[in-house]
C-alpha positions in Angstrom: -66.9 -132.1 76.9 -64.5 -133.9 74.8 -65.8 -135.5 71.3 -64.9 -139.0 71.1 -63.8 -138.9 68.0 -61.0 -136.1 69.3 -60.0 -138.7 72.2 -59.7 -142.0 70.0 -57.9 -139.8 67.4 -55.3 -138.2 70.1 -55.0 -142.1 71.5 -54.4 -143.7 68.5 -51.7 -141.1 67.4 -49.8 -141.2 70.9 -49.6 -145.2 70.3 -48.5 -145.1 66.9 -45.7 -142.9 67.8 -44.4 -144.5 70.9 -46.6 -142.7 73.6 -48.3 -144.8 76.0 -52.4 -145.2 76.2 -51.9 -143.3 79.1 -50.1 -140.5 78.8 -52.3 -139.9 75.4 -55.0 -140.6 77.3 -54.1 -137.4 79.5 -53.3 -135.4 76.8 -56.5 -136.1 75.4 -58.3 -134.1 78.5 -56.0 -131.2 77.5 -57.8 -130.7 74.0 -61.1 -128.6 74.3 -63.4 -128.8 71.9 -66.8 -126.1 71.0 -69.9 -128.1 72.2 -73.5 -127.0 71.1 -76.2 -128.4 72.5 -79.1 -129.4 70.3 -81.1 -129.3 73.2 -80.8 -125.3 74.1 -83.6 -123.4 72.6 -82.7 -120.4 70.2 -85.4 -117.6 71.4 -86.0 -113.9 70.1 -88.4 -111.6 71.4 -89.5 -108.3 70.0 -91.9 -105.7 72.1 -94.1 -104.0 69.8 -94.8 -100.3 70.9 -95.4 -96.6 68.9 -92.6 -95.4 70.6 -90.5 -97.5 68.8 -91.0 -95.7 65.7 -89.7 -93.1 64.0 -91.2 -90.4 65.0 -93.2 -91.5 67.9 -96.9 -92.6 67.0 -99.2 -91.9 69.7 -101.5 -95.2 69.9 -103.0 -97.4 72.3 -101.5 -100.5 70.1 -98.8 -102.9 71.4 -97.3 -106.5 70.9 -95.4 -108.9 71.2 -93.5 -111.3 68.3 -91.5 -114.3 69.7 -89.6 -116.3 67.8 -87.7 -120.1 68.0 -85.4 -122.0 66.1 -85.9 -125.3 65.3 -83.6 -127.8 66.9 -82.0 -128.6 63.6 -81.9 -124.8 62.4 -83.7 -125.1 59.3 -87.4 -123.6 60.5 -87.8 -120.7 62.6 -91.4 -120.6 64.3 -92.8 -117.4 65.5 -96.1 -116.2 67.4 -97.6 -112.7 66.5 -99.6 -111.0 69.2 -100.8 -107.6 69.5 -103.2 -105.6 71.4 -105.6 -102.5 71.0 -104.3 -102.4 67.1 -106.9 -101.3 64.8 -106.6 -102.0 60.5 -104.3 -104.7 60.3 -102.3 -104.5 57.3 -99.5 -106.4 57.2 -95.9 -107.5 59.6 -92.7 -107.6 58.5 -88.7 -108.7 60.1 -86.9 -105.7 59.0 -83.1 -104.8 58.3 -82.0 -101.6 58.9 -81.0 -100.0 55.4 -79.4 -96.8 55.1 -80.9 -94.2 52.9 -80.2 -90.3 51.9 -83.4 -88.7 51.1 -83.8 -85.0 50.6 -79.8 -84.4 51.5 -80.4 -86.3 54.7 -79.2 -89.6 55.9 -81.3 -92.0 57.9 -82.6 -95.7 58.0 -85.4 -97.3 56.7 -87.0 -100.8 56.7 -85.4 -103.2 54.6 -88.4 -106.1 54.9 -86.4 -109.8 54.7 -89.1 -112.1 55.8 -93.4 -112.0 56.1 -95.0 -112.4 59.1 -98.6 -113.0 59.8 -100.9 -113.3 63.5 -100.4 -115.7 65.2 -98.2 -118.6 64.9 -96.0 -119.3 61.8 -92.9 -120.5 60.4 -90.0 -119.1 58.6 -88.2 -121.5 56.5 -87.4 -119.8 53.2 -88.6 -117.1 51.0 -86.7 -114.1 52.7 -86.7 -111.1 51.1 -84.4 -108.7 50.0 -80.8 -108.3 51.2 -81.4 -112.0 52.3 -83.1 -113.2 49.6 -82.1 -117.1 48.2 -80.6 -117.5 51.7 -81.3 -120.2 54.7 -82.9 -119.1 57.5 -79.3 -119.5 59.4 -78.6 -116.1 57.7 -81.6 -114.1 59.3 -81.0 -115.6 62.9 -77.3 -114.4 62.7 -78.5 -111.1 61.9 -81.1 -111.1 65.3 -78.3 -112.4 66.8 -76.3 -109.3 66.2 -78.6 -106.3 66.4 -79.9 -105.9 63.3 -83.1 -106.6 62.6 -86.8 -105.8 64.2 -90.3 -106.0 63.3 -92.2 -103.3 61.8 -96.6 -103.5 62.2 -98.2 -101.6 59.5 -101.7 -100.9 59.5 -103.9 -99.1 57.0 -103.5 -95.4 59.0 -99.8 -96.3 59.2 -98.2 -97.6 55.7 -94.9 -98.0 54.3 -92.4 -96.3 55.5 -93.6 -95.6 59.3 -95.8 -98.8 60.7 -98.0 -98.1 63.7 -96.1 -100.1 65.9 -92.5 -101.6 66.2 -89.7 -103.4 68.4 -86.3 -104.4 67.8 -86.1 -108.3 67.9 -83.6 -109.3 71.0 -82.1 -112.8 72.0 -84.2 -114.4 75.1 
C-alpha cells in the first residue's frame, strides 16, 4: 500500500518537470513504502515452569504471563497466571546479565520491569539496564530474545525463582 502523501508527491514532481500525470502516476505504483498496521496486535507469551531454571527446581508450580501492546505503543498490558505455586513473593521481566562469580562465567537476572497476578500494565518505571526508557525499549528486547520472567517465592529467592519462562512473540 502506497501512502498518499508518496503518490501526490511523485505526481506533482513528474508535472513540474515535464512528465505527464500519467506516466508519474505509474511511477508512483513502483515506489513501496513500509506499512504497519495499527490494527495488528503485538502479543508475548511466556510458560512458566521449574525446568526453566537454573538448575532445575523440582515443583508442581507452573504459569503462564501474556503480554499486549497497546495500539499506540505506549502501555504494555499483561495477565499473570500460575498454578500449584505456594509463597508468592514477587514477578519480575528479566534481562539476561552476564556475571563472573567464583572464576566462573554465567547469567543472572537483570529485573527491568515489576509484575504482579493478574492483570496489569507496563507503562514506565523499568528498572535497571532500561531504566528512564519507554516501554518501546522493553518490547524490542522480547522481540529479540532477551528477556523472560522469573517467579520467586519465599522457598525460592533471588537469584533462582521457583519458576520461569522465556517471553516469546505470539
Amino acid at each position: 500500500m502506497i501512502a498518499p502523501v508518496v503518490v501526490a508527491a511523485i505526481l506533482i514532481l513528474g508535472i513540474l518537470s515535464g512528465i505527464s500525470s500519467t506516466t508519474a502516476a505509474q511511477l508512483s505504483k513502483t515506489v513501496k513504502t513500509r506499512y504497519v498496521s495499527k490494527t495488528v496486535k503485538t502479543t508475548f507469551t511466556a510458560r512458566l515452569t521449574g525446568n526453566n531454571e537454573v538448575p532445575p527446581v523440582n515443583t508442581p508450580a507452573t504459569g503462564i504471563a501474556r503480554f499486549e501492546l497497546s495500539s499506540d505503543g505506549k502501555v504494555l498490558n499483561y495477565r499473570l497466571s500460575t498454578t500449584n505455586l505456594k509463597g508468592f513473593k514477587e514477578a519480575v521481566i528479566c534481562e539476561k546479565e552476564p556475571v563472573f562469580f567464583q572464576g566462573k562465567t554465567g547469567e543472572t537476572c537483570g529485573s527491568v520491569a515489576q509484575l504482579s497476578m493478574g492483570k496489569g500494565k507496563i507503562t514506565d518505571g523499568l528498572m535497571g539496564q532500561l531504566e528512564d526508557n519507554p516501554v518501546s525499549y522493553l518490547v524490542k528486547d522480547m522481540r529479540s530474545g532477551k528477556t523472560y520472567v522469573e517467579v520467586y517465592t519465599q522457598q525460592h529467592r533471588w537469584p533462582n525463582g521457583e519458576i520461569s519462562g522465556q517471553i516469546r512473540p505470539g
